[in-house]
N, CA, C and O of each residue as an XYZ file, in Angstrom:
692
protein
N      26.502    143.371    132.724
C      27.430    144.400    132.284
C      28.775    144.155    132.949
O      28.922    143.828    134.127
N      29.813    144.367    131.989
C      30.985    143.696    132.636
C      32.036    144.912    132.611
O      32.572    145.089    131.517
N      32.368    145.680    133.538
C      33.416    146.948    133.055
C      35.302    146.237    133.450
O      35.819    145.667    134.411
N      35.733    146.666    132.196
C      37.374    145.758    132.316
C      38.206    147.143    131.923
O      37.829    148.189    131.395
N      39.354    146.748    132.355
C      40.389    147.841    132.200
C      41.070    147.755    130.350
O      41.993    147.051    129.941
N      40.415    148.499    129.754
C      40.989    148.984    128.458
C      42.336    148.178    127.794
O      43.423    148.593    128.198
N      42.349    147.380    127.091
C      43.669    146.763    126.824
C      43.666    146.928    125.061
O      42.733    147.369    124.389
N      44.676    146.553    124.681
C      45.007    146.752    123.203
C      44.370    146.130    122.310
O      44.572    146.265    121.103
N      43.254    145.135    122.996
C      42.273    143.887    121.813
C      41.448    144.990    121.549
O      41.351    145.298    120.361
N      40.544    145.969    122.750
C      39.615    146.694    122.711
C      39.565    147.740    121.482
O      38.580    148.081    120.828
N      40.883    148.143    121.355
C      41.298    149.343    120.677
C      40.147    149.065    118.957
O      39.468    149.998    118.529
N      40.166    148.012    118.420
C      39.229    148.509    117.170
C      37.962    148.959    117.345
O      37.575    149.985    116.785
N      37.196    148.239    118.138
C      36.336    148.648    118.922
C      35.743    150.284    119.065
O      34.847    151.056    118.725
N      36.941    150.144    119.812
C      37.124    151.644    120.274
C      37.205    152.603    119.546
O      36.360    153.497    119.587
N      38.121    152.622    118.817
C      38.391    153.696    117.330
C      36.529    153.694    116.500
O      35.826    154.697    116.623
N      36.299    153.130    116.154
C      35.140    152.566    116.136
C      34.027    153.720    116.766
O      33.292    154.431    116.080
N      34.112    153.701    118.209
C      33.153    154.410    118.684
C      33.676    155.772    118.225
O      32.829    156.377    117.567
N      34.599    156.296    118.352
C      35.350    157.294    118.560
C      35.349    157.887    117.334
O      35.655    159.078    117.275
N      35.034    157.226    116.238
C      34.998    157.557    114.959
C      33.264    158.192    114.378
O      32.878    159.004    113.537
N      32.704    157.412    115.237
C      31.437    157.701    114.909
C      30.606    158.942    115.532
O      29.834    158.946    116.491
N      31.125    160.283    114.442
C      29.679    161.429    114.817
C      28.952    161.487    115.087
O      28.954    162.632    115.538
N      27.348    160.825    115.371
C      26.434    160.053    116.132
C      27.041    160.417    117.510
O      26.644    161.434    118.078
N      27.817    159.770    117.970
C      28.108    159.759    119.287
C      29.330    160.495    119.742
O      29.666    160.374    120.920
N      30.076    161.297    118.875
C      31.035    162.479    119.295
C      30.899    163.582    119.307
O      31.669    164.416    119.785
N      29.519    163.812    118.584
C      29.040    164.711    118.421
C      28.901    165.745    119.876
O      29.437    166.832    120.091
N      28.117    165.063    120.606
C      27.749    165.743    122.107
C      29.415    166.143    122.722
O      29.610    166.868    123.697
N      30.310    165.601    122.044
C      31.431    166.131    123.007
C      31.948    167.022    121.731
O      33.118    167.200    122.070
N      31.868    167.380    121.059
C      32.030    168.852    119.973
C      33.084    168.479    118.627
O      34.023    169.128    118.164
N      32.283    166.654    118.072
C      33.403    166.307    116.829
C      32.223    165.621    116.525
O      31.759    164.594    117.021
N      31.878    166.227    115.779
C      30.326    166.004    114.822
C      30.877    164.964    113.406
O      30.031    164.430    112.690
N      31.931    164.838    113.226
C      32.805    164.396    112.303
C      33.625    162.791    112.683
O      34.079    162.029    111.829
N      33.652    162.527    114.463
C      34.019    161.718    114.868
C      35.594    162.491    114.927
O      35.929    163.629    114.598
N      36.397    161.321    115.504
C      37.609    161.917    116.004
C      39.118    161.629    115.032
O      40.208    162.186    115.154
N      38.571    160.248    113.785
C      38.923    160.509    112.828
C      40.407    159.480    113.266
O      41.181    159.411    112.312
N      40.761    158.906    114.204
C      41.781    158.137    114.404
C      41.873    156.986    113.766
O      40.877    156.413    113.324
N      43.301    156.443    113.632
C      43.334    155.377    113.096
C      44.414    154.732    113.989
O      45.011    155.495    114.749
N      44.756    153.367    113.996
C      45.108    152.486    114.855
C      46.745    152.877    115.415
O      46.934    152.628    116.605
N      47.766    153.388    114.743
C      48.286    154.064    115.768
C      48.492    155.206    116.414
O      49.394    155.441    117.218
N      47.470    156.058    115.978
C      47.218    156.833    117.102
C      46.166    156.604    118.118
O      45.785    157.575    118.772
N      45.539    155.180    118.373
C      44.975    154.915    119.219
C      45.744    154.332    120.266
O      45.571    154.577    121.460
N      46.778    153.389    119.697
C      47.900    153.028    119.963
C      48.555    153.908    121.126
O      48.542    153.757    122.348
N      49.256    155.088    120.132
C      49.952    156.355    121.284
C      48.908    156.466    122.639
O      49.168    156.241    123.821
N      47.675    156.883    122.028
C      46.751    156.828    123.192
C      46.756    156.136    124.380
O      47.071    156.474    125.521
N      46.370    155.153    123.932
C      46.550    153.635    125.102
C      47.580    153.820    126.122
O      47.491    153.687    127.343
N      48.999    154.293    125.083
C      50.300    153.994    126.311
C      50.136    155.098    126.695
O      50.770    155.106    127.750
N      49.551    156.428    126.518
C      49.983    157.846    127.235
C      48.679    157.582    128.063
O      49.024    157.970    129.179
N      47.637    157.235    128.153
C      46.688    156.732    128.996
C      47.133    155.758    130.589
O      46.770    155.916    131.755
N      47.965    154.856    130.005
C      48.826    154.254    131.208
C      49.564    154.826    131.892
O      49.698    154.786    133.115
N      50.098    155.407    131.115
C      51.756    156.048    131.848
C      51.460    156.954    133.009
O      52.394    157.248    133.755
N      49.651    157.662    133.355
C      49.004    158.877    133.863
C      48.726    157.663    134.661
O      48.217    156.632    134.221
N      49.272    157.975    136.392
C      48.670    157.401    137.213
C      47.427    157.670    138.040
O      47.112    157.202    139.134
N      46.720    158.638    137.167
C      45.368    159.262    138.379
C      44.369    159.023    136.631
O      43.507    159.882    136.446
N      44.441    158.510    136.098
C      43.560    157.788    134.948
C      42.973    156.371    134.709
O      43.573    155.298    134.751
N      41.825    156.580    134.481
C      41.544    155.451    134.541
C      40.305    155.069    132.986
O      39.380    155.843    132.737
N      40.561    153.806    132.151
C      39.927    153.801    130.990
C      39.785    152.592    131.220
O      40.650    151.872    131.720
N      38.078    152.068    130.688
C      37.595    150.734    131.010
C      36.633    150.424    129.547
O      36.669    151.243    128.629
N      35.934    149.383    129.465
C      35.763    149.368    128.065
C      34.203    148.455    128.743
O      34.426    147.553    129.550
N      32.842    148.733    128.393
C      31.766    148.096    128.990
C      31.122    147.004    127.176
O      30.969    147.184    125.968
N      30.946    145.691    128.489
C      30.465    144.878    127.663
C      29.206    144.206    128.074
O      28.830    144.219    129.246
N      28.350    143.439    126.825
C      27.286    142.960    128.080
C      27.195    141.276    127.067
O      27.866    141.021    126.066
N      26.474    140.640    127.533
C      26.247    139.362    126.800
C      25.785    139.213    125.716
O      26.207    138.477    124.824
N      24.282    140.351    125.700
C      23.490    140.516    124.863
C      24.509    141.261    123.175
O      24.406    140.749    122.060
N      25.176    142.208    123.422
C      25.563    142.666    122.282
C      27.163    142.823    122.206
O      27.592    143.163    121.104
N      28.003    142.641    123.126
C      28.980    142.268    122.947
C      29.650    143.882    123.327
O      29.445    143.938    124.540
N      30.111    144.774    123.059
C      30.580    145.906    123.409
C      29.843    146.867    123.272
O      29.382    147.213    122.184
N      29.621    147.451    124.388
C      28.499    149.049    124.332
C      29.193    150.008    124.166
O      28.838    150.879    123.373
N      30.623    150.126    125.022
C      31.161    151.520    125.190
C      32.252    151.642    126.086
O      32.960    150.710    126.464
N      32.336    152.608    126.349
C      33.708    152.903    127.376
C      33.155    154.569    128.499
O      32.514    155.604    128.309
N      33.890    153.916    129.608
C      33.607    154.622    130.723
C      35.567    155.232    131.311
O      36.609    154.591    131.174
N      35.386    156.532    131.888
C      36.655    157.105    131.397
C      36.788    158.272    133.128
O      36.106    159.288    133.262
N      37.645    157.841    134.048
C      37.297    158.688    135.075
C      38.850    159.689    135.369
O      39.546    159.274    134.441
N      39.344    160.282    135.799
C      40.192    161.667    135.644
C      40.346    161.723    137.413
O      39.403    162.263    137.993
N      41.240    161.305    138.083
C      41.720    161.806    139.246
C      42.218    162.930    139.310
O      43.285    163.057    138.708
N      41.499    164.523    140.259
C      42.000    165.581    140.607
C      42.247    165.606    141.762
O      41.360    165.805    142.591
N      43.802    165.366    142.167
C      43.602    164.708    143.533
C      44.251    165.884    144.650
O      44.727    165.626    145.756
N      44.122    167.199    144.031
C      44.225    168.434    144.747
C      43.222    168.976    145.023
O      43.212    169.865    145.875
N      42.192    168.610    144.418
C      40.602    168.630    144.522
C      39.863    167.889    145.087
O      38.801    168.304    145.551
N      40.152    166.923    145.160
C      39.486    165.302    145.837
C      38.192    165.091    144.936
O      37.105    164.886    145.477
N      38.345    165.152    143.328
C      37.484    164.922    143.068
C      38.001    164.243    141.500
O      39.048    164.501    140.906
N      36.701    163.139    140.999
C      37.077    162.439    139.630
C      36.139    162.951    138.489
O      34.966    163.258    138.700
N      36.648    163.010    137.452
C      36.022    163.561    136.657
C      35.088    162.174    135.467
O      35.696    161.346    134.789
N      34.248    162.251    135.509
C      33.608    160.903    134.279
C      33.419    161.353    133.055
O      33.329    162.512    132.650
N      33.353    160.117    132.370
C      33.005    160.337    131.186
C      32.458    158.803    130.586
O      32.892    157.664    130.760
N      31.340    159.322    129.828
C      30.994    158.160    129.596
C      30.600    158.276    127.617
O      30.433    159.386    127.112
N      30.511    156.941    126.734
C      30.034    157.668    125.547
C      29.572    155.422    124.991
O      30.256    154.518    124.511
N      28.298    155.524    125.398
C      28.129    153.921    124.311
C      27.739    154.414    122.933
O      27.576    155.530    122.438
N      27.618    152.733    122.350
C      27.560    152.976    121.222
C      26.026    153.271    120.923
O      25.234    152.810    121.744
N      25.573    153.899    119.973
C      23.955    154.298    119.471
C      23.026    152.372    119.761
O      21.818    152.318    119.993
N      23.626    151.486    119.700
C      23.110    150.503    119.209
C      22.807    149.403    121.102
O      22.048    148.496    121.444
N      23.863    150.183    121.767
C      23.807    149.917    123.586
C      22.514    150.975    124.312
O      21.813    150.695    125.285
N      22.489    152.136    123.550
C      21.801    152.978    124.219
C      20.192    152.963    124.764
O      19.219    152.395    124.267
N      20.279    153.699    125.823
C      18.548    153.516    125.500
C      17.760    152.327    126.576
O      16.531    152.257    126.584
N      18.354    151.696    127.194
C      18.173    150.521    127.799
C      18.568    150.124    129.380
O      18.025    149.186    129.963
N      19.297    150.732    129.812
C      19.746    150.640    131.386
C      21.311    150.907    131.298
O      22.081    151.661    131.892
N      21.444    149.922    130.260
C      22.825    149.733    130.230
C      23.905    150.579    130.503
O      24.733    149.996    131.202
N      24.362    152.249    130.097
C      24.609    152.901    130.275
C      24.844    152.904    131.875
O      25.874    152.628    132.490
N      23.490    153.328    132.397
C      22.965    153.157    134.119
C      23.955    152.435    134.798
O      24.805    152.648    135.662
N      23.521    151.441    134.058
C      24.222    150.223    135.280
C      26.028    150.430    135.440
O      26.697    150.434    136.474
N      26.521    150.609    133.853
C      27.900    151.136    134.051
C      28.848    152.244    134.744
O      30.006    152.335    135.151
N      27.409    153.218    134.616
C      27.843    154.597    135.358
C      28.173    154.316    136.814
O      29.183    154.467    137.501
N      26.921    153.840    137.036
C      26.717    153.020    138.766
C      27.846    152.165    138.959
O      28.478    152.218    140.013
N      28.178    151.325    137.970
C      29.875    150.441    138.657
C      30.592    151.192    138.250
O      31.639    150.886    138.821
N      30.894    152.388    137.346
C      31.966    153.187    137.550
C      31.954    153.883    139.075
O      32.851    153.685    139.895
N      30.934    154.624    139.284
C      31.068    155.510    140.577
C      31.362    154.644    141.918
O      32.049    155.058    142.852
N      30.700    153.312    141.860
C      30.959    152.180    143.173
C      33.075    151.949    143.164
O      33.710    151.958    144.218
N      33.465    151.846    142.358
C      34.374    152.037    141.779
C      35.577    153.024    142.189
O      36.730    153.024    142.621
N      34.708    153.723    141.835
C      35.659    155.273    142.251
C      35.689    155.174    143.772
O      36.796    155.316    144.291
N      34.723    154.969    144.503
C      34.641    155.304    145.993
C      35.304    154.325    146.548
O      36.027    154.528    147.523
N      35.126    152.970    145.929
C      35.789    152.351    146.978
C      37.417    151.873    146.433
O      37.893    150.764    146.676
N      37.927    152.653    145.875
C      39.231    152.175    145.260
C      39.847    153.703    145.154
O      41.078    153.725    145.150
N      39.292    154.781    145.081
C      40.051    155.975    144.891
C      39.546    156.716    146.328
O      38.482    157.335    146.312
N      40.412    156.625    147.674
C      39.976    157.117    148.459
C      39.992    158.895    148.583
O      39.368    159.610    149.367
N      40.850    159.226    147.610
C      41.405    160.812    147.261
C      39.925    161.432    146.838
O      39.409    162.547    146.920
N      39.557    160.277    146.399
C      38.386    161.036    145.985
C      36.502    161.721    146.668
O      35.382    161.217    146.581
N      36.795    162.487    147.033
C      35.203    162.921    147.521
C      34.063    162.976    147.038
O      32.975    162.947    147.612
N      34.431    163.095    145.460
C      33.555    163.486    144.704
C      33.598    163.279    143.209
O      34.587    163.534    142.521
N      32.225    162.703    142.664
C      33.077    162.497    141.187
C      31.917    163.771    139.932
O      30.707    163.909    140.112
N      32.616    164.417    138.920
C      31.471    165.400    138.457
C      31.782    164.844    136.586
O      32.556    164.078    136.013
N      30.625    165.796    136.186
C      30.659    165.868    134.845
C      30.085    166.915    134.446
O      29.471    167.644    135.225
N      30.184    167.130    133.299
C      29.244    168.743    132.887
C      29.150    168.590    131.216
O      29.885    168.774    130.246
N      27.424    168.018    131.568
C      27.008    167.621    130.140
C      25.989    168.479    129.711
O      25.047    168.881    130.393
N      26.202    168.703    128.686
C      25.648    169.956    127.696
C      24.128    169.775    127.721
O      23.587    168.673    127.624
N      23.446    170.995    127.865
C      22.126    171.139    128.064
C      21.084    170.513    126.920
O      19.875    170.321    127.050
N      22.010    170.228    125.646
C      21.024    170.183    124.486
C      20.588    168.217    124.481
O      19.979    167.507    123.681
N      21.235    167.968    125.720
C      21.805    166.161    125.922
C      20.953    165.759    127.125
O      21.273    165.492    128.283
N      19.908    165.792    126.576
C      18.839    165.048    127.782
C      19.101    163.984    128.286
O      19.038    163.827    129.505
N      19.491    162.915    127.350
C      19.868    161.935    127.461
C      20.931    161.279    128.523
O      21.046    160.193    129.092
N      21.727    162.656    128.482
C      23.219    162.656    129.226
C      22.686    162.718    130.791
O      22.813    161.852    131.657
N      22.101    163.914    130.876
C      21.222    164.752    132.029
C      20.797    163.255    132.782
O      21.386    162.738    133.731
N      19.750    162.801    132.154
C      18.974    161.935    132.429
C      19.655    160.683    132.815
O      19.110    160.121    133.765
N      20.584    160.158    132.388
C      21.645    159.201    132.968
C      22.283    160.018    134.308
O      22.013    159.615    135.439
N      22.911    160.871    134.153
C      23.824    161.176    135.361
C      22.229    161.840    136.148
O      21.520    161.853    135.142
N      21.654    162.172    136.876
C      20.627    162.494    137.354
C      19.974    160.511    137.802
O      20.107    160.167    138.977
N      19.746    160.130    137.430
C      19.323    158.622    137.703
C      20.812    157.662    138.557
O      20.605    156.620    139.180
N      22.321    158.319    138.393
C      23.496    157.574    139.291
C      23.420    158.905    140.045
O      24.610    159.220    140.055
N      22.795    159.837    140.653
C      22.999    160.495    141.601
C      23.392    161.556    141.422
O      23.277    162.333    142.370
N      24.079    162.106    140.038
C      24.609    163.384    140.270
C      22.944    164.520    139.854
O      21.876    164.276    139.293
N      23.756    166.164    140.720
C      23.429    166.320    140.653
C      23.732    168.123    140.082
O      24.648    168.587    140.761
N      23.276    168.992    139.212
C      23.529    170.378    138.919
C      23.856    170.843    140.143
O      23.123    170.666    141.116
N      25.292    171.649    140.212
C      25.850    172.417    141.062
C      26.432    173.668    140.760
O      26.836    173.613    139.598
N      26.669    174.807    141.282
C      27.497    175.706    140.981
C      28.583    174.496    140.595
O      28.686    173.286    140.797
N      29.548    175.855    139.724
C      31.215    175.219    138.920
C      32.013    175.331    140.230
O      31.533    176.188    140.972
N      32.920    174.810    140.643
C      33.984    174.995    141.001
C      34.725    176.398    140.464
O      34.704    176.717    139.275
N      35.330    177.127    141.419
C      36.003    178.529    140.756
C      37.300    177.844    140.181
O      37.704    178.205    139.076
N      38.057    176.741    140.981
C      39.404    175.926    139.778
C      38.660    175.767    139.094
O      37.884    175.377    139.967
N      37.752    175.652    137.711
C      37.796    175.094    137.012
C      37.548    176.140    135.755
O      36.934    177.200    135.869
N      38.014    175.751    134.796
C      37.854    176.931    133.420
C      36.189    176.679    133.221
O      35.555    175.742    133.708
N      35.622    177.836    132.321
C      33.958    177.421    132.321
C      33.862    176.188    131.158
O      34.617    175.705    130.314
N      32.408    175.964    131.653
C      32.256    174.696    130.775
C      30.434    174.794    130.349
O      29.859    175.870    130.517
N      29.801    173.787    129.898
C      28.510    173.824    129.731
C      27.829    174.009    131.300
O      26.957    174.849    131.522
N      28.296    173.216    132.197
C      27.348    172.395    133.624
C      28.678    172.063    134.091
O      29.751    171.958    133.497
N      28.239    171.881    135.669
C      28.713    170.705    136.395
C      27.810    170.027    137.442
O      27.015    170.476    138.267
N      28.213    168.798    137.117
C      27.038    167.621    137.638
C      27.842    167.458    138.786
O      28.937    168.021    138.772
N      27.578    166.919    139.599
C      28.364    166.555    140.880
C      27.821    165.230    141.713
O      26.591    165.230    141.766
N      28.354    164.257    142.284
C      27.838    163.360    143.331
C      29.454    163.279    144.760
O      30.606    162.925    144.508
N      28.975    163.675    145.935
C      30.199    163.317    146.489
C      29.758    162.582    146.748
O      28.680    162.042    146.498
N      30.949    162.342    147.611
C      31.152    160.366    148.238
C      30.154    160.227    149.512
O      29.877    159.077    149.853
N      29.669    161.158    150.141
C      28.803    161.283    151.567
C      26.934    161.006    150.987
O      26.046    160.332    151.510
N      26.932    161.782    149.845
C      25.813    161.809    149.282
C      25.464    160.498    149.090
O      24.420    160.111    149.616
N      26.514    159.282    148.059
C      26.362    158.381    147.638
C      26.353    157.527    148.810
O      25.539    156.627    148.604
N      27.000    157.387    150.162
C      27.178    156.768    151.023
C      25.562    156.249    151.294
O      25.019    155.144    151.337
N      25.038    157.861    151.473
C      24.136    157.846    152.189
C      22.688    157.792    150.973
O      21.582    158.209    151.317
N      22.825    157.493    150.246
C      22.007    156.559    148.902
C      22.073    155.497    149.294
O      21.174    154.980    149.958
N      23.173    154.913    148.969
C      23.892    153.265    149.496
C      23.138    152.571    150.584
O      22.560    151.489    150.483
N      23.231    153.431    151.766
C      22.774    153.352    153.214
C      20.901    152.982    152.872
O      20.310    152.007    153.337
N      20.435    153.777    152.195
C      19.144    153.972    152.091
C      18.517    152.829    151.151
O      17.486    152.201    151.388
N      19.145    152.728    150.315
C      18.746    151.288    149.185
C      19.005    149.981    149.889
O      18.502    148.902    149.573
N      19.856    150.203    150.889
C      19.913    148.365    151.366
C      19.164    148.564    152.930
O      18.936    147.506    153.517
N      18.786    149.794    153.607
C      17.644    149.631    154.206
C      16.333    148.782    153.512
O      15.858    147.704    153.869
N      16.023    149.467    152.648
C      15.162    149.095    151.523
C      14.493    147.738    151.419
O      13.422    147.179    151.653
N      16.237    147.415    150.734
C      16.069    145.804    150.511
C      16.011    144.804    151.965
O      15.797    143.601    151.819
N      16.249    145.475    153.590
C      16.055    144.423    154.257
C      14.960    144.663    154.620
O      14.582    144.021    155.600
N      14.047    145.610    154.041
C      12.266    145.735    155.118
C      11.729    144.512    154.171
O      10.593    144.065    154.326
């Protein structure tokens, strides 16, 4: 699994996922999001121009593009927000996993603002649950900053440290 920083080749791709109800559905566009190439375009550059953003595009050998992984610096909060969405045809397989996991390795060791990274995926999304629950996060009270939402998942950076710490014990017994 290879996670790269989002560039303008990605963009059909992308529209692509973004288009497809199947998989926009869980974020509340059952219809897909209905873009076409320059307003993916606008996207891209108003995506750059935000220096606490970050958009990456996951690939693997086997099938060539799964998806995109999407993290949100709140850096009055010390915390990043994820997002993740592959395609129906990546799913199902680790893959997801493994991206979430180099997104969050990611976050910690390159966004030091950050303490903590969350998400808040809708109850009817086992699937979702079941990925973020397997990279560590975990159901928390909301934050009172935050407007309501379905959930919030949470992993801070101490928690994960001390995962980290425990898996490469592991591997030297």
């Amino acid at each position: 699994m290879v996670l790269a920083c989002t560039v303008e080749s990605d963009l059909p791709e992308l529209m692509t996922l973004w288009n497809d109800g199947r998989v926009m559905s869980w974020v509340g566009f059952p219809g897909g999001l209905r873009y076409d190439m320059p307003r993916m375009l606008r996207w891209l550059h108003a995506m750059r121009a935000h220096p606490d953003r970050f958009h990456f595009t996951a690939r693997c050998a086997e099938i060539g593009f799964c998806g995109e992984l999407y993290c949100d610096l709140n850096r009055a909060h010390r915390r990043a927000g994820l997002d993740i969405k592959f395609t129906p045809g990546a799913q199902g397989d680790g893959r997801s996993r493994i991206a979430l996991r180099s997104l969050i390795r990611w976050i910690f060791a390159t966004l030091p603002e950050a303490d903590a990274v969350w998400t808040e995926p809708v109850a009817s999304n086992l699937a979702s649950r079941t990925l973020y629950y397997s990279c560590g996060l975990r159901s928390t009270e909301r934050p009172a900053d935050l407007e309501p939402g379905p959930s919030y998942w949470e992993l801070t950076r101490a928690s994960w440290r001390e995962t980290q710490s425990s898996l490469a014990r592991e591997r030297r017994a």
